[in-house]
C-alpha positions as CSV (number, residue, x, y, z in Angstrom):
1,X,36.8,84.3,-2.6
2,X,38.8,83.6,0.6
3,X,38.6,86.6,1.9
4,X,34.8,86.9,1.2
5,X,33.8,84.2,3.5
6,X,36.0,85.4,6.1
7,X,34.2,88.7,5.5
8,X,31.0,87.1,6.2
9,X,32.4,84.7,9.1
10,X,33.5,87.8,10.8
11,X,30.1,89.6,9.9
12,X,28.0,86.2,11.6
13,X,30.4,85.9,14.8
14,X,29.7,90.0,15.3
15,X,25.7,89.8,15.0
16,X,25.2,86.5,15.7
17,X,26.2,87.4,19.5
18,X,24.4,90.8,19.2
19,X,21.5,88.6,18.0
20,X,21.8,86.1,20.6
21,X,22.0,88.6,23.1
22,X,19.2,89.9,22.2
23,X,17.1,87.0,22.3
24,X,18.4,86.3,25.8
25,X,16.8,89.8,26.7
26,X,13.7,89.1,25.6
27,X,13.0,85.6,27.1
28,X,15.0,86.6,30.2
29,X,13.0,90.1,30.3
30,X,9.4,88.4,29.7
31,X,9.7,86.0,32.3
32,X,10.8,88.9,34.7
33,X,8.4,90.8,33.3
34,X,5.7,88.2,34.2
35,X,7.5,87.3,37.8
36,X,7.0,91.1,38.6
37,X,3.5,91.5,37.5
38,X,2.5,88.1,39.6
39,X,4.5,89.9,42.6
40,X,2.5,93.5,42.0
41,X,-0.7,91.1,41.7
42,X,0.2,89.4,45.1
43,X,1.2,93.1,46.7
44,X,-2.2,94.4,46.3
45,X,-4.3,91.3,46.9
46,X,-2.8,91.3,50.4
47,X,-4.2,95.1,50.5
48,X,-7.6,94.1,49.4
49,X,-7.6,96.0,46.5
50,X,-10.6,96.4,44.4
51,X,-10.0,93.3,42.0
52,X,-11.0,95.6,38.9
53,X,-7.9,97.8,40.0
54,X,-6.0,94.4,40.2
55,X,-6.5,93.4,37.1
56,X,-5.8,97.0,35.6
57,X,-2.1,97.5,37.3
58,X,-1.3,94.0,36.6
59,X,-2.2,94.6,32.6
60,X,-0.4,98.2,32.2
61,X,2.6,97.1,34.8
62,X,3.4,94.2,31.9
63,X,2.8,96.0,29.0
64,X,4.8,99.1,30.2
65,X,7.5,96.5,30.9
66,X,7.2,94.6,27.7
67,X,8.0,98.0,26.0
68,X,11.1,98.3,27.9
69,X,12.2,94.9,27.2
70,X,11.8,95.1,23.4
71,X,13.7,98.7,23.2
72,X,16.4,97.2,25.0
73,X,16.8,94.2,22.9
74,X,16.1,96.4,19.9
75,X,19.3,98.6,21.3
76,X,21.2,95.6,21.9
77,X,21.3,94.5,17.5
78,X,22.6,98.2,17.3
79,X,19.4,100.1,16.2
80,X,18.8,103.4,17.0
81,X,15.9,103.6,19.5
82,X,15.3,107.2,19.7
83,X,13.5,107.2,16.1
84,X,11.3,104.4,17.6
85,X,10.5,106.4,20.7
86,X,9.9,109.4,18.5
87,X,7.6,107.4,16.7
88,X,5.7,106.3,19.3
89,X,5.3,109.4,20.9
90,X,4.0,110.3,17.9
91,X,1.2,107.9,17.3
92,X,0.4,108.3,20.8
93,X,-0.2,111.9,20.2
94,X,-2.3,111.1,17.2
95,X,-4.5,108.4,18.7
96,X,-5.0,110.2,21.6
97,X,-6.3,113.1,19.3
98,X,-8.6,110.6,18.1
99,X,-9.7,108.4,20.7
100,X,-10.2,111.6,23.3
101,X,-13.5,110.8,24.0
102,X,-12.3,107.2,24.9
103,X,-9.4,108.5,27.2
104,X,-12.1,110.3,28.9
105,X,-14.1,107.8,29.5
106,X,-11.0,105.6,30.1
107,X,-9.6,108.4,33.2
108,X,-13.2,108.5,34.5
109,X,-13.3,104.8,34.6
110,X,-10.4,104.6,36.5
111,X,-11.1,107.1,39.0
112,X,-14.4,105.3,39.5
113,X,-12.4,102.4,40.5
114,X,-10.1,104.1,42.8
115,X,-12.8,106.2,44.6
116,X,-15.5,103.8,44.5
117,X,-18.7,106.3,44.7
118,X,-20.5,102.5,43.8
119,X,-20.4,99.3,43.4
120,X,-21.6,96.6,41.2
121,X,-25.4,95.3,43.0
122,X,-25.7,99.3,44.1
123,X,-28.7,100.7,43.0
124,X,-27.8,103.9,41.8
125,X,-29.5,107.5,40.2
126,X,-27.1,108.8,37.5
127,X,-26.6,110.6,34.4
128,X,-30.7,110.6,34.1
129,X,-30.8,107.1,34.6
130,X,-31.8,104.7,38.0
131,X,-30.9,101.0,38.0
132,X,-28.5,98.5,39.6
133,X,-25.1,98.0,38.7
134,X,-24.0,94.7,36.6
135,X,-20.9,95.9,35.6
136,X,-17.8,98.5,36.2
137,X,-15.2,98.4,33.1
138,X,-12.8,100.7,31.9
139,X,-14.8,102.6,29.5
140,X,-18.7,101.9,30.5
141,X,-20.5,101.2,33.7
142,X,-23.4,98.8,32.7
143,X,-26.9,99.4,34.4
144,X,-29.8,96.9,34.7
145,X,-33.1,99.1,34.9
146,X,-36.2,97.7,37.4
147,X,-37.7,96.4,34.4
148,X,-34.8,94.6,32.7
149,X,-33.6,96.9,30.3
150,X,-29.3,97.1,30.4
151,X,-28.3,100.6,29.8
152,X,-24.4,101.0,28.7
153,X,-23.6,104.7,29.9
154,X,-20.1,106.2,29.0
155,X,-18.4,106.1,32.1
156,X,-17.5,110.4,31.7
157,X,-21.2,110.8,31.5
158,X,-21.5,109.2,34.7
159,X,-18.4,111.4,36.4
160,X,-19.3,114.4,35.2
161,X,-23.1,114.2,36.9
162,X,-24.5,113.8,40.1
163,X,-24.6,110.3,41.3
164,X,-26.9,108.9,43.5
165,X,-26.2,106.1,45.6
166,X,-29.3,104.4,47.3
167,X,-27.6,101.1,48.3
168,X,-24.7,103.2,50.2
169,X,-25.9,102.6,53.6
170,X,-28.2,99.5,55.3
171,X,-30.7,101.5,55.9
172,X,-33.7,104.1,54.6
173,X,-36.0,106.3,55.7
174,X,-39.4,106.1,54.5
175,X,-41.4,108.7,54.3
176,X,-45.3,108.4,53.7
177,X,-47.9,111.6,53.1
178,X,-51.5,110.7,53.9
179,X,-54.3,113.6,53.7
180,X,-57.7,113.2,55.8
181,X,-60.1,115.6,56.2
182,X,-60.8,118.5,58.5
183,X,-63.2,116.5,60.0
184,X,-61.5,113.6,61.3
185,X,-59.3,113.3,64.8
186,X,-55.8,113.3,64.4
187,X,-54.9,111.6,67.2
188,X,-57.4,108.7,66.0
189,X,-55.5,108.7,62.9
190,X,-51.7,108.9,64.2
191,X,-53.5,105.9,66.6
192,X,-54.6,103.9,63.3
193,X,-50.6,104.6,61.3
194,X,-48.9,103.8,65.0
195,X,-50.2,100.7,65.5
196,X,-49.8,99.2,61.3
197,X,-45.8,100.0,62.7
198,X,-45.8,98.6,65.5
199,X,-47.3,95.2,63.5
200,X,-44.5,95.5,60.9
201,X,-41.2,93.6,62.1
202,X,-39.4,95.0,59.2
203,X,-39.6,98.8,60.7
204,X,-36.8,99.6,62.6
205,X,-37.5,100.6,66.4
206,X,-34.5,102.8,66.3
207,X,-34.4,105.1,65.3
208,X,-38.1,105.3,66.0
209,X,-41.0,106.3,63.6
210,X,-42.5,109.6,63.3
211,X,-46.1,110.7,62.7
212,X,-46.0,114.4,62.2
213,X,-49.1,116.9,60.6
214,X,-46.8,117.8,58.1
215,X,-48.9,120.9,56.3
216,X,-52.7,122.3,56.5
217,X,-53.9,122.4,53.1
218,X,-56.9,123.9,51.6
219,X,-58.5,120.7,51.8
220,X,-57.0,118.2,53.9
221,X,-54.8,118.0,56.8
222,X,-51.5,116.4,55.2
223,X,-49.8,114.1,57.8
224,X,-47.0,112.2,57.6
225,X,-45.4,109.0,58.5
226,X,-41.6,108.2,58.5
227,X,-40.1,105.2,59.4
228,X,-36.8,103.3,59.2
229,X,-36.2,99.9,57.4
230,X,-32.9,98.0,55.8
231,X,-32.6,99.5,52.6
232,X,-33.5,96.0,50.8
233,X,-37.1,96.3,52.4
234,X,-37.9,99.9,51.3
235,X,-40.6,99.5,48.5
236,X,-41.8,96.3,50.1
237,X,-42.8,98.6,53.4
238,X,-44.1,101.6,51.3
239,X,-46.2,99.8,49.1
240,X,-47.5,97.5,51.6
241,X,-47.9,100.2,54.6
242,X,-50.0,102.8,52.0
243,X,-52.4,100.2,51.5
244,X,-53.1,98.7,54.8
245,X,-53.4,102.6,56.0
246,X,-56.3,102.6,53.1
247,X,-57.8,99.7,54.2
248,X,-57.6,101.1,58.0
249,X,-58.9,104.5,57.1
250,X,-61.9,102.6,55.6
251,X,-62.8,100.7,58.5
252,X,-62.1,103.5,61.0
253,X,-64.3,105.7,58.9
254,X,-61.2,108.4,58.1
255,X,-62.1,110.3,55.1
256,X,-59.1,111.1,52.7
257,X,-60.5,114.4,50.8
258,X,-60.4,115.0,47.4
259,X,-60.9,118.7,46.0
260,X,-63.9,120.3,45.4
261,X,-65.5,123.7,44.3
262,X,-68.8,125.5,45.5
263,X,-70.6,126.6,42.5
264,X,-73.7,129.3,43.2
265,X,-76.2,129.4,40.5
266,X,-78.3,132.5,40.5
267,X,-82.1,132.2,39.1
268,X,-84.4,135.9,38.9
269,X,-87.7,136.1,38.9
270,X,-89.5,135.5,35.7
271,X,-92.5,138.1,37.4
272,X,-90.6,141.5,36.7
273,X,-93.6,143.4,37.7
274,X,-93.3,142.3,41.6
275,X,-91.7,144.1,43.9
276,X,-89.9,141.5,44.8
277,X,-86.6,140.7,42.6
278,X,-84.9,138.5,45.2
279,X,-82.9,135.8,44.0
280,X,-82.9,132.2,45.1
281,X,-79.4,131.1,45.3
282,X,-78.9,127.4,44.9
283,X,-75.3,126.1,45.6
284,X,-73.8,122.6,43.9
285,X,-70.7,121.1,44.9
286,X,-68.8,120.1,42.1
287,X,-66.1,117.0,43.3
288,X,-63.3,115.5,41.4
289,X,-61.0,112.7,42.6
290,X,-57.0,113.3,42.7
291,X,-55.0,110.6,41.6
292,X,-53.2,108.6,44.6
């Protein structure tokens, strides 16, 4: 019986100080674990890093340290780590076999946050959709359409098509086609669209406007105006600039054409015994109005 608890004495004084040791690791190794995140966190503050990536290094830097700190303390009470490692590389392979369509979205979410083709506010044209960013995360990017609808896209979707940016740069160009008819003076109408500029503070004088005859159609002359303006005034100007050139037109007497068709109606002579068989020809304009 004597020798039993001396047994067990020795057995408690050899993993008692394995345990104890161990426990030292892991409150000494979380609280470096945590004082190396906060200084990775500082780090790339000072760089004015994207907070989105900030968040993302400081999460993985203490969980990949974490992992470290519990093999280690694992090692430290004698057990074999390698099965554990094998283990994990295993279910790593597994989920990953599983979740692939995650870890693409996941890879694509990060290289969106490194490269930055967007931002959150941008109004942006991808993956058949067109609305402003709300949000950037790790698997989605979250859109808000013009008329309030959020739209959730899978961030691959977005990396793997053509992306376009509208709110990359301050400012636009507008362009506006107008179509008058054959009939009218062009330089009376370039008059009439350079002076509704020139009364518009939010068109840009450089770099200046342009009023070119852009194509002659069968049945207009197609001219066109394009102006500059900071990119948060574009549909305010093009909206407002087609309709005072409508009510201008009007009250300059400018015609905008619509298509139209000469029909000739043939009618013979009832009297087949004259000599005459000539045929009056009596022509009708047909006219249909084009949607603006």
């Amino acid at each position: 019986m004597e020798g039993l608890v001396m047994k067990l004495q020795e057995l408690a004084a050899f993993y008692g100080i394995k345990i104890i040791a161990a426990a030292v690791i892991l409150v000494v190794g979380r609280w470096a674990a945590k004082g190396i995140t906060k200084i990775t966190q500082r780090f790339l503050n000072k760089g004015k890093v994207d907070p989105t990536i900030v968040s993302f290094v400081e999460h993985v830097t203490y969980v990949a340290l974490m992992v470290f700190i519990v093999l280690a303390a694992l090692a430290q009470l004698g057990i074999q780590t390698t099965s554990f490692i094998a283990v994990i590389g295993a279910a790593g392979l597994a989920i990953g076999l599983a979740l692939q369509g995650s870890l693409a979205n996941f890879a694509a979410g990060f290289l969106m946050i490194i490269f930055k083709p967007f931002k959150a506010g941008d109004y942006i044209e991808g993956a058949g959709v067109a609305g402003t960013v709300d949000k950037i995360q790790i698997f989605t990017t979250t859109l808000k359409t013009p008329d309030n609808k959020l739209v959730i896209i899978p961030n691959s979707k977005i990396m793997s098509d053509n992306i376009v940016n509208y709110s990359a740069h301050e400012t636009r160009r507008v362009d506006m086609p107008f179509r008058v008819s054959y009939q009218d003076d062009i330089d009376k109408v370039r008059k009439i669209l350079r002076n509704i500029v020139d009364n518009d503070h939010r068109i840009l004088k450089d770099p200046a406007a342009m009023i070119i005859v852009k194509t002659l159609d069968e049945n207009s002359v197609n001219i066109e105006l394009r102006v500059w303006v900071k990119t948060a005034d574009y549909w305010g100007v093009y909206f407002e600039t087609v309709e005072e050139a409508k009510k201008q037109f009007d009250a300059n007497g400018v015609k905008i054409p619509f298509p139209q068709r000469d029909v000739h109606v043939y009618r013979h002579g009832a009297d087949r015994g004259k000599e005459s068989t000539a045929e009056d020809e009596v022509p009708m304009a047909l006219g249909a109005s084009e949607a603006g």
